[in-house]
C-alpha positions in Angstrom: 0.0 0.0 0.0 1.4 3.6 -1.1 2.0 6.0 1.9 -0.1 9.0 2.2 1.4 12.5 2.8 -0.8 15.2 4.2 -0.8 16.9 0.9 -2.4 13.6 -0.7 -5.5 13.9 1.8 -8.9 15.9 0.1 -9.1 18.9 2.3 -12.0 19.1 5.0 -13.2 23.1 5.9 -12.4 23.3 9.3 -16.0 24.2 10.0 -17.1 20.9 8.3 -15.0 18.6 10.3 -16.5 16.6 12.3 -13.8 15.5 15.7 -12.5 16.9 18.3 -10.1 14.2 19.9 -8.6 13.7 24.1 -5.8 11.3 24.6 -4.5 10.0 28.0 -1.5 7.5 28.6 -0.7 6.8 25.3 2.1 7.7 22.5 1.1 9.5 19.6 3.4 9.2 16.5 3.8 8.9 12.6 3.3 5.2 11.2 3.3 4.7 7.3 1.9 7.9 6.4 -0.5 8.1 9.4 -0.8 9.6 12.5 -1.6 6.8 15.5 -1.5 6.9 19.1 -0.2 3.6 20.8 -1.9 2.4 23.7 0.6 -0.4 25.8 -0.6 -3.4 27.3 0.8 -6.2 29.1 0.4 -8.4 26.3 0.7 -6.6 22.9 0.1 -2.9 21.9 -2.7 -1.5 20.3 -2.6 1.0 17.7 -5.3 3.2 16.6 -5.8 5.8 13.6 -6.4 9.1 14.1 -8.4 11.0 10.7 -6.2 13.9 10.8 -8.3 15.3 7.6 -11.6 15.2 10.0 -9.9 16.6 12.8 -10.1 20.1 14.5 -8.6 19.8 18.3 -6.4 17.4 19.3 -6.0 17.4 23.2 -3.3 16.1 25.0 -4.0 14.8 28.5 -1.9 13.3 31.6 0.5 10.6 30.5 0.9 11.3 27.0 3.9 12.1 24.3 3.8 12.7 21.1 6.5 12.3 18.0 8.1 15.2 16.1 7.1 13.5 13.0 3.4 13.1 14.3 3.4 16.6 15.0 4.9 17.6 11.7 1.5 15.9 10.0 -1.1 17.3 12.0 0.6 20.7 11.1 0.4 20.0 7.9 -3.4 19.2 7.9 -4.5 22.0 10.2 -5.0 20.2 13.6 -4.7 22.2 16.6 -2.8 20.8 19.5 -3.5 21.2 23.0 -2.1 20.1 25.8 -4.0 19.3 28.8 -4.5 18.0 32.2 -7.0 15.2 33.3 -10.1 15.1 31.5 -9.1 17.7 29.3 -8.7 20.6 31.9 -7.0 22.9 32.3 -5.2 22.9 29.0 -1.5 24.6 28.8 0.9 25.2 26.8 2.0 27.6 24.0 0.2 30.3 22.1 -1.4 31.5 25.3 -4.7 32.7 25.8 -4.7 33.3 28.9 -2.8 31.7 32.8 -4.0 28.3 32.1 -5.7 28.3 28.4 -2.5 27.3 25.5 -2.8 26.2 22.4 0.3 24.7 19.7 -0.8 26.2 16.7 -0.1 25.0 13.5 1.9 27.5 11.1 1.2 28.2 7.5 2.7 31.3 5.3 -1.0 30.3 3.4 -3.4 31.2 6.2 -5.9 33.8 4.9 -5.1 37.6 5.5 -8.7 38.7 4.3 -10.5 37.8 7.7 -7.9 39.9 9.9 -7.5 43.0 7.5 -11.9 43.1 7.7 -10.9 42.6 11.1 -9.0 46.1 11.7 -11.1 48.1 9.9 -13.2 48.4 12.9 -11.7 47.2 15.9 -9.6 50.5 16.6 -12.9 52.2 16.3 -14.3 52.3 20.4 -18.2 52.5 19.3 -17.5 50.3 15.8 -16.1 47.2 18.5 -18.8 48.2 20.7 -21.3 47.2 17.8 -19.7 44.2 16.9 -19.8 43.0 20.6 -23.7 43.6 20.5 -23.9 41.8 16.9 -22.6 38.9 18.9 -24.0 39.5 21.8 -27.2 39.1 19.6 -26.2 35.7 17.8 -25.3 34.3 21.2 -29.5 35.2 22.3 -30.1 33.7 18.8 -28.5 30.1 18.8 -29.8 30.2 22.4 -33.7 30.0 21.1 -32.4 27.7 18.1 -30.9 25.2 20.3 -33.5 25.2 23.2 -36.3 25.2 20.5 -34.9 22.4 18.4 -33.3 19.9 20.7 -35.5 17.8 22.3 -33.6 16.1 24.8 -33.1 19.6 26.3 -37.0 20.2 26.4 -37.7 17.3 27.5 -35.1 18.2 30.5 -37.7 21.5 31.2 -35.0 23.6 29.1 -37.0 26.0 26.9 -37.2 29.9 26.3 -40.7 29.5 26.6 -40.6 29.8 30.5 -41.8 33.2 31.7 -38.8 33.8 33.9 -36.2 32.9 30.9 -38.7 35.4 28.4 -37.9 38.1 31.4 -34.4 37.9 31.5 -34.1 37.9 27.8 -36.2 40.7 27.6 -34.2 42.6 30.1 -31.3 41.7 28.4 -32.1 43.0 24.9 -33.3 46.4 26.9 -30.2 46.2 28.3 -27.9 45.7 25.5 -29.7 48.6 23.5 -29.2 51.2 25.8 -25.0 50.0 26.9 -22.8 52.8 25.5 -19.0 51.1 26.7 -18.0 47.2 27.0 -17.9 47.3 30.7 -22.0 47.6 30.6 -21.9 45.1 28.3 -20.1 42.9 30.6 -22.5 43.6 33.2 -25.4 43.0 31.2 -23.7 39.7 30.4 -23.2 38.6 33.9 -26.6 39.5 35.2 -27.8 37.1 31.9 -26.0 34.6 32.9 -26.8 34.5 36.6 -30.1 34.2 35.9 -29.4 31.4 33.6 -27.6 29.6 36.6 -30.4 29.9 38.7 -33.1 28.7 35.8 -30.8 25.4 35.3 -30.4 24.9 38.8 -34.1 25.3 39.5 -35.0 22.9 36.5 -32.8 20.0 37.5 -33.1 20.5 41.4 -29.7 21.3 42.2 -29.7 23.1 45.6 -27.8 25.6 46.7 -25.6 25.9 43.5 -23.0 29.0 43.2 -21.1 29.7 40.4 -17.5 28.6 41.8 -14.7 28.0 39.4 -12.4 26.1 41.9 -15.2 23.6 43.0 -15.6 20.3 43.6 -19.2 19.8 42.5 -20.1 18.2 39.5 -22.3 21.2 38.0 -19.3 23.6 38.3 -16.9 20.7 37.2 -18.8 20.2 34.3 -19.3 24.3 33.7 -15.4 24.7 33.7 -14.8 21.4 31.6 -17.5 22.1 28.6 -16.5 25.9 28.8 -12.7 24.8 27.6 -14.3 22.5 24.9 -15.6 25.5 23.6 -12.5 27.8 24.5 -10.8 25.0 22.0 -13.4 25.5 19.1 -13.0 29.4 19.5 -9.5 29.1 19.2 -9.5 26.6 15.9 -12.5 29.1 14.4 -9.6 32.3 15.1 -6.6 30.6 13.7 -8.1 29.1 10.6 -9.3 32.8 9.6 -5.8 34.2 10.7 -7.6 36.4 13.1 -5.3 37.0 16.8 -6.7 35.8 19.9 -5.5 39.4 21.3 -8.0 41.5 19.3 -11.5 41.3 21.6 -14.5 43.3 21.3 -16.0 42.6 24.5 -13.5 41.1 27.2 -10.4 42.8 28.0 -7.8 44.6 25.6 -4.9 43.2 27.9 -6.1 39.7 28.0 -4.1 37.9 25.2 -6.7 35.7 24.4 -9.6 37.4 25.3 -11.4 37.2 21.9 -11.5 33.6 22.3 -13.6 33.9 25.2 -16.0 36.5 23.4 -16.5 33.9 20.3 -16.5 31.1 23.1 -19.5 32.8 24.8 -21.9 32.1 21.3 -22.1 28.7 22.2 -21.7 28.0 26.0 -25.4 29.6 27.1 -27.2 27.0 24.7 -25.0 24.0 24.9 -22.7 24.0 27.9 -24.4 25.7 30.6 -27.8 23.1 30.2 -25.5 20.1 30.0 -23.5 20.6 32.4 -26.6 20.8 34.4 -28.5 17.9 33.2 -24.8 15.5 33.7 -24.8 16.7 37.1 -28.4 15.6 38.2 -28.0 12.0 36.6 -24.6 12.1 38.0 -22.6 11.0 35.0 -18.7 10.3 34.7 -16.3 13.4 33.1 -16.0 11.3 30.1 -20.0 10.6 29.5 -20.7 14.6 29.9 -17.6 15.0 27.4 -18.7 12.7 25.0 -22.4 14.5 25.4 -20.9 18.1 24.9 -18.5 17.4 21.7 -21.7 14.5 20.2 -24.0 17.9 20.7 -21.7 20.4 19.7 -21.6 18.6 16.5 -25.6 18.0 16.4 -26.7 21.9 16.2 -23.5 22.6 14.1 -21.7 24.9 16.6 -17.9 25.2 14.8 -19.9 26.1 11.8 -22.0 28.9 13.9 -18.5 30.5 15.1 -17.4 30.4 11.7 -20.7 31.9 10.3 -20.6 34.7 13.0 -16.9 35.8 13.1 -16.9 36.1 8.8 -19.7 38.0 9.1 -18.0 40.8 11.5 -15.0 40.5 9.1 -16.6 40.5 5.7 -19.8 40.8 6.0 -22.4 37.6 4.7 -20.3 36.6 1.2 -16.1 36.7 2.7 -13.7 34.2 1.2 -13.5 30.2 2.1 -11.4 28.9 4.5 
């Protein structure tokens, strides 16, 4: 059989791909054109394929290495690497984003200049990025209803914007978001959302006395912190695919490095993370079931291509350039 070289391999938009991938105690390396990771056992190996060309994220967790070679190729096809502790958090290591949030990224002298350029054309203007954080503000309320509306599971959990209480707080939030003339209301406005949230997911799946605590030992905040970094990792791919720099936010902090990651992480974690997290925790699943729930429905309502869709439009408008 002929060997396969990255090059060779029909190129997948990152938006279309379809895995996000977390390794533990194991050795990933190059074998015969393809990426594996070895697992060891007492009485032979096991080697596995990883689809590099269907690949977004690859995360790195306690016991593993990984080859130069093996690393080489999943440059080559646009994986991102990041390394991680148990379970997938924290991650570490190398473009930072920020203490405890890294990310290896692949380099290319090919990656698009189009998305960033769009990019600049506003963000030095105070009231332009102030209109682009609303913008996403709004497509964060958006995917909110379209995921609550559409997924049953969730409905049938008592998730649904049709609650009187979750109407409210929208409302107030919209009112809210009109009238905010600097980020720092915007923030607020944010918080007080999501609060509210909290207390609607805590209500709906009978979990007393929950506080938002991000050192915690409680499976909803375990949960909270672990999906939110699953979608830190998607935020991060969406941003170095359209050669855009973690640095340049519209919403968090000018002197956080990689606070636009967290503003294009926050489209997805009201609708997806925060309910799951939730649910996980009152049936009292394992790390890797609610992991395996987050990246299965992260891939159900399409949520890389939504961070895609969202981010070109602030660049380019509706019709920008492919990846």
């Amino acid at each position: 059989m002929k060997d396969l070289s990255p090059s060779d391999l029909k190129s997948i938009l990152h938006s279309k791909r379809a895995n996000m991938y977390y390794l533990e105690h194991c050795r990933v390396m190059q074998k015969d054109g393809r990426v594996l990771y070895l697992v060891e056992a007492k009485k032979d190996n096991q080697y596995f394929n990883i689809p590099i060309a269907n690949t977004t994220v690859l995360l790195l967790g306690t016991g593993t290495s990984i080859t130069q070679a093996a690393v080489r190729m999943l440059a080559q096809a646009g994986v991102l690497i990041g390394f991680s502790g148990g379970g997938g958090t924290p991650l570490y290591m190398a473009n930072e984003v920020e203490r405890e949030i890294e990310w290896m990224t692949p380099q290319s002298e090919y990656r698009p200049t189009e998305y960033l350029q769009g990019w600049m054309r506003f963000w030095f203007d105070d009231a332009k990025r102030l209109k682009v954080a609303k913008q996403f503000q709004q497509a964060r309320i958006g995917f909110l209803h379209h995921v609550w509306g559409k997924d049953r599971d969730l409905r049938g959990a008592g998730f649904t914007t049709g609650d009187l209480g979750i109407e409210q707080a929208l409302q107030r939030f919209n009112e809210r978001l009109e009238k905010a003339d600097k980020s720092s209301e915007l923030l607020l406005t944010e918080a007080q959302l999501t609060k509210q949230l909290y207390k609607f997911a805590a209500n709906t799946t009978k979990t007393d006395n929950f506080t938002r605590q991000h050192q915690s030992t409680d499976l909803a905040n375990d949960f909270l912190n672990h999906g939110n970094y699953l979608a830190y990792g998607l935020a991060a791919c969406t941003l170095w695919v359209l050669g855009i720099p973690h640095g340049f936010a519209v919403m968090h902090g000018k002197t956080r490095r990689g606070a636009l990651v967290f503003d294009i992480a926050d489209l997805i974690k009201d609708a997806i993370v925060l309910p799951w997290a939730f649910i996980c925790a009152k049936e009292n699943a394992t790390e890797q079931e609610f992991r395996q729930q987050i990246l299965q429905v992260f891939t159900d309502h399409k949520a890389l291509d939504f961070m895609f869709e969202q981010v070109k439009k602030v660049a380019l408008g509706e019709e920008g350039p492919k990846e």
